[in-house]
Rosetta silent file (secondary structure, phi, psi, omega in degrees, C-alpha in Angstrom):
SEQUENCE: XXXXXXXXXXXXXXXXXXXXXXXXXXXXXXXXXXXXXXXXXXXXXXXXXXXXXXXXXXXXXXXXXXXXXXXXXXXXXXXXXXXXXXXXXXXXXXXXXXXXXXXXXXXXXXXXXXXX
SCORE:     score description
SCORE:     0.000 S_00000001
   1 L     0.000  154.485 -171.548  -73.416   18.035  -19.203 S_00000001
   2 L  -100.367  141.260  135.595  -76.353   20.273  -21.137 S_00000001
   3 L   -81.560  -11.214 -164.040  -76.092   23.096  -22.894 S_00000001
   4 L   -70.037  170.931  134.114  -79.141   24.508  -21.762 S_00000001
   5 L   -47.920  135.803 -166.439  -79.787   26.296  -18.143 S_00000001
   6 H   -64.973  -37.617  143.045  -80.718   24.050  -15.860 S_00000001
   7 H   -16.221  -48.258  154.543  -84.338   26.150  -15.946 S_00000001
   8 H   -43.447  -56.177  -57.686  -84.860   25.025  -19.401 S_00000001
   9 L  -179.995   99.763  170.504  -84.958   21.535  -18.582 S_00000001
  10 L  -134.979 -157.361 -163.918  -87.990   19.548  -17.916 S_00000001
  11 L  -125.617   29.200  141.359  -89.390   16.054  -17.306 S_00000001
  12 L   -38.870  129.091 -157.998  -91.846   16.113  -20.518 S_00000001
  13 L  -133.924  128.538  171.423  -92.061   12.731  -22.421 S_00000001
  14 L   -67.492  115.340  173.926  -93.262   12.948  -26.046 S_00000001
  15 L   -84.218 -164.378  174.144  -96.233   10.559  -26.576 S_00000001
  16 L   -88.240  -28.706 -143.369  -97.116    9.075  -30.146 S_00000001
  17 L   -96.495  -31.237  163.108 -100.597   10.826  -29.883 S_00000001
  18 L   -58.324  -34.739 -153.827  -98.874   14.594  -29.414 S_00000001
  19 H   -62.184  -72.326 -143.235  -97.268   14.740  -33.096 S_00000001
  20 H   -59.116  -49.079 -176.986 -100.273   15.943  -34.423 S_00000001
  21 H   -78.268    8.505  170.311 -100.957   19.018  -31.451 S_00000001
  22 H  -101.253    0.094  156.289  -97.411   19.492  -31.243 S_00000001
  23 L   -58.151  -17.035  175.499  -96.970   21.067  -35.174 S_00000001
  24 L   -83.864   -0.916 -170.432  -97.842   24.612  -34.328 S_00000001
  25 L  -103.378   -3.540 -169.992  -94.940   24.534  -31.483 S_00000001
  26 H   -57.226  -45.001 -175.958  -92.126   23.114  -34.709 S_00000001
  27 H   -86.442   -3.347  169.462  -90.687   26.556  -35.129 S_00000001
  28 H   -64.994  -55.389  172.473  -90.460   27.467  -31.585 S_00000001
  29 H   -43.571  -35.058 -179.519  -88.249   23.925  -31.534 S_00000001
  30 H   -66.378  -44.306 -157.777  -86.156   24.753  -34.669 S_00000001
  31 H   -80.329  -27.825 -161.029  -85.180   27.659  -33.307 S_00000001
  32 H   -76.314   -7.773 -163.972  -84.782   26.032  -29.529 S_00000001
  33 H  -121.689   -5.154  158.256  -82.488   22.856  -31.321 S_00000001
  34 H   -80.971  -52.075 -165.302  -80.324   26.033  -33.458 S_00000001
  35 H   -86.894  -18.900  148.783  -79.268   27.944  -29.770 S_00000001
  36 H   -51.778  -15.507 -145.663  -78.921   24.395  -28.080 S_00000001
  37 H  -119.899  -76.231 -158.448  -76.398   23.669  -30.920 S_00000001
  38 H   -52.235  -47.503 -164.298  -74.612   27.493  -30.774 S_00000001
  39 H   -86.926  -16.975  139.653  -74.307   26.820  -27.132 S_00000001
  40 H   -10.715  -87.950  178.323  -72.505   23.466  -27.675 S_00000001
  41 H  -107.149  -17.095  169.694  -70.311   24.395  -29.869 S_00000001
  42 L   -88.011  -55.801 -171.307  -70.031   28.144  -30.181 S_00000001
  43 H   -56.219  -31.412  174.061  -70.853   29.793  -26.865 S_00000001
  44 H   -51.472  -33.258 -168.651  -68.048   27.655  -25.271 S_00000001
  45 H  -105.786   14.868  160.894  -65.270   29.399  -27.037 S_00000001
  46 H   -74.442  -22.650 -163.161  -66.489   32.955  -26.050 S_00000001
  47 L    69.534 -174.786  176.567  -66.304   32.215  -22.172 S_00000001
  48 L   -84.651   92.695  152.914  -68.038   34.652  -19.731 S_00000001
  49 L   -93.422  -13.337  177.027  -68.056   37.600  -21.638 S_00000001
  50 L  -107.321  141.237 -168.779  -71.684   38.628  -20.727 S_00000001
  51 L   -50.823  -28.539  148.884  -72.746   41.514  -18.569 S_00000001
  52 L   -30.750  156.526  158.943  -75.791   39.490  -17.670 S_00000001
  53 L  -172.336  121.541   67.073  -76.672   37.135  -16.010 S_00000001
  54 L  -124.052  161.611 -179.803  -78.595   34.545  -17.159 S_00000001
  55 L   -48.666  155.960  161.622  -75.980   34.535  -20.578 S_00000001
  56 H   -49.124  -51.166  159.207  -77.538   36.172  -23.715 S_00000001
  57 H   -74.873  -14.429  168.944  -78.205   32.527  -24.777 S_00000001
  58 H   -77.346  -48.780 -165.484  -79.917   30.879  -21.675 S_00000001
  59 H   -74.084   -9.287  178.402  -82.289   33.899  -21.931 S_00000001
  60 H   -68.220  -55.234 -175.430  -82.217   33.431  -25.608 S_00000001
  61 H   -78.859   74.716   50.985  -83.670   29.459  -24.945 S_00000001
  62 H   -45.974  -58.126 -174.406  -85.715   30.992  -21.646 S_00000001
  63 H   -66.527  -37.488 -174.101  -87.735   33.886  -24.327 S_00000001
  64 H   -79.157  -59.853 -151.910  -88.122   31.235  -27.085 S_00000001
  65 H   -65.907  -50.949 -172.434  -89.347   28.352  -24.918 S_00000001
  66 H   -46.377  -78.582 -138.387  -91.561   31.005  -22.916 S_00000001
  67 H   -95.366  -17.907 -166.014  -92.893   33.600  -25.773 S_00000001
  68 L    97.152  141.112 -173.489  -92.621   31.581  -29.165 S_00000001
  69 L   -58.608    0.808  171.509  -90.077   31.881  -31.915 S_00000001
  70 L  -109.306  -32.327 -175.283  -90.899   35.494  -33.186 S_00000001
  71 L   -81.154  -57.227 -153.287  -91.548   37.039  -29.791 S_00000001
  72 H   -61.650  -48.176  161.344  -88.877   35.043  -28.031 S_00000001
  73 H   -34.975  -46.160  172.728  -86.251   36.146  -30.642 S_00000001
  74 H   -93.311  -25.887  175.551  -87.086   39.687  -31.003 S_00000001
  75 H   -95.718    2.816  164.523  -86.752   40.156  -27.110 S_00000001
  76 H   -77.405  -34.515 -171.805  -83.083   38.093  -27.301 S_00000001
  77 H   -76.289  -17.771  169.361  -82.191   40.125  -29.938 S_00000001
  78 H   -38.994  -54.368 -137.799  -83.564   43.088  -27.394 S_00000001
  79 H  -106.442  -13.531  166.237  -81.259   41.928  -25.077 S_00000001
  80 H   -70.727  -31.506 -155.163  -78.107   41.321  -27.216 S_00000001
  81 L  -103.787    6.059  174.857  -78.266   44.965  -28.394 S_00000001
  82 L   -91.342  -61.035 -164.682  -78.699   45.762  -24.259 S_00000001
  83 L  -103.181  105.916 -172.175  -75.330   44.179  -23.470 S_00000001
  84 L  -149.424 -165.175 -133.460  -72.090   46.159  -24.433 S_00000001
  85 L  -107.992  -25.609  165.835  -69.348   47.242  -22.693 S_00000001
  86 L  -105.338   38.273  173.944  -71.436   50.322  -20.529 S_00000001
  87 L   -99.223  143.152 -163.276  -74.104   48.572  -19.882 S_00000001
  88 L   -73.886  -59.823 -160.846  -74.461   48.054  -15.942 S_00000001
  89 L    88.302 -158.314  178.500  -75.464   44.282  -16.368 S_00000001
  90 L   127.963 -137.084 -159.718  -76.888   42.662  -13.497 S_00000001
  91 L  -127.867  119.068 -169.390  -79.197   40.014  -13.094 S_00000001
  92 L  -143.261  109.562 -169.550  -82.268   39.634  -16.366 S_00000001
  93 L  -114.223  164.391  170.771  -84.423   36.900  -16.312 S_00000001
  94 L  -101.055  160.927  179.140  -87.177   36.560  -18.874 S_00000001
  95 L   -80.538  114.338 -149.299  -90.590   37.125  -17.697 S_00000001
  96 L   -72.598  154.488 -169.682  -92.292   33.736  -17.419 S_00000001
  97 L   -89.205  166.536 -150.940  -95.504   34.274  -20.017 S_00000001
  98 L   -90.366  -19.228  173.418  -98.556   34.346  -17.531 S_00000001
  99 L  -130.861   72.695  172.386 -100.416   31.490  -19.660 S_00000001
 100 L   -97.521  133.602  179.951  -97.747   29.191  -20.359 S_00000001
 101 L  -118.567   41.444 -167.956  -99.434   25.430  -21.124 S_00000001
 102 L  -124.310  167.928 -177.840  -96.584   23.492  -22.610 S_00000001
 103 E  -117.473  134.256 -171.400  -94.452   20.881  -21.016 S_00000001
 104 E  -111.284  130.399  159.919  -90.453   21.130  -21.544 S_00000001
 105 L   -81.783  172.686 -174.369  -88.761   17.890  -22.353 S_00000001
 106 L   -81.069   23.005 -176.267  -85.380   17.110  -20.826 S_00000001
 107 L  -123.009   28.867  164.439  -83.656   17.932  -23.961 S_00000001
 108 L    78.214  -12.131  156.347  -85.334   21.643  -23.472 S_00000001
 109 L   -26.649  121.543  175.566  -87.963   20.857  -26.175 S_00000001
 110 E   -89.355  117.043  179.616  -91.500   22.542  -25.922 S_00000001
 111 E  -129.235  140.322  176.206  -94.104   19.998  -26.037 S_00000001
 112 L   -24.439  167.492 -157.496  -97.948   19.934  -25.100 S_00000001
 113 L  -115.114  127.304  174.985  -98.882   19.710  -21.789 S_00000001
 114 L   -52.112  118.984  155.870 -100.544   16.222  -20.746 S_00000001
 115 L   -52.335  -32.591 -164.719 -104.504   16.341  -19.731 S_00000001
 116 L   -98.704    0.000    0.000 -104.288   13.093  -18.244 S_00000001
């Protein structure tokens, strides 16, 4: 089983030819292979505690993979500081970005998007 949301999850395959146009996406990745990791091993031992719904971490890996590691980050932390105990909750998706060109591998990795 993944941690990621099944949403997250695509059927990109890293060529040899990508490393070089895929260095400007490495900190979007760092941060995407630290909240794969929290929700592993951390997020498991809170249970459903959030008022949300997708969890504060699937929309955390939904904002980063979408927006980039500084945008994506700053609206998770948006949305952690959103969800407390009088907060309605309800259903908060991230807003898909309107010119996303990347390809997700199945290990939720953002990688260029094939021309060919």
């Amino acid at each position: 089983m993944s941690a990621l949301p099944a949403t997250s999850i695509g059927t990109g395959r890293m060529q040899a030819r990508d490393v070089v146009r895929s260095i400007p996406l490495l900190p979007r990745n760092l941060v995407l292979g630290f909240l794969t990791a929290y929700r592993a091993v951390i997020s498991p031992l809170y249970g459903d505690v959030c008022a949300y719904y997708p969890s504060c971490s699937a929309y955390a890996v939904g904002a980063v993979q979408q927006h980039g590691a500084a945008r994506g980050t700053a609206m998770s932390v948006w949305r952690i500081l959103r969800c407390n105990p009088w907060t309605r909750g309800g259903v908060d998706d991230v807003r898909p970005h309107e010119h996303f060109r990347y390809d997700l591998t199945a290990r939720g990795f953002v990688i260029p998007a094939r021309k060919d």
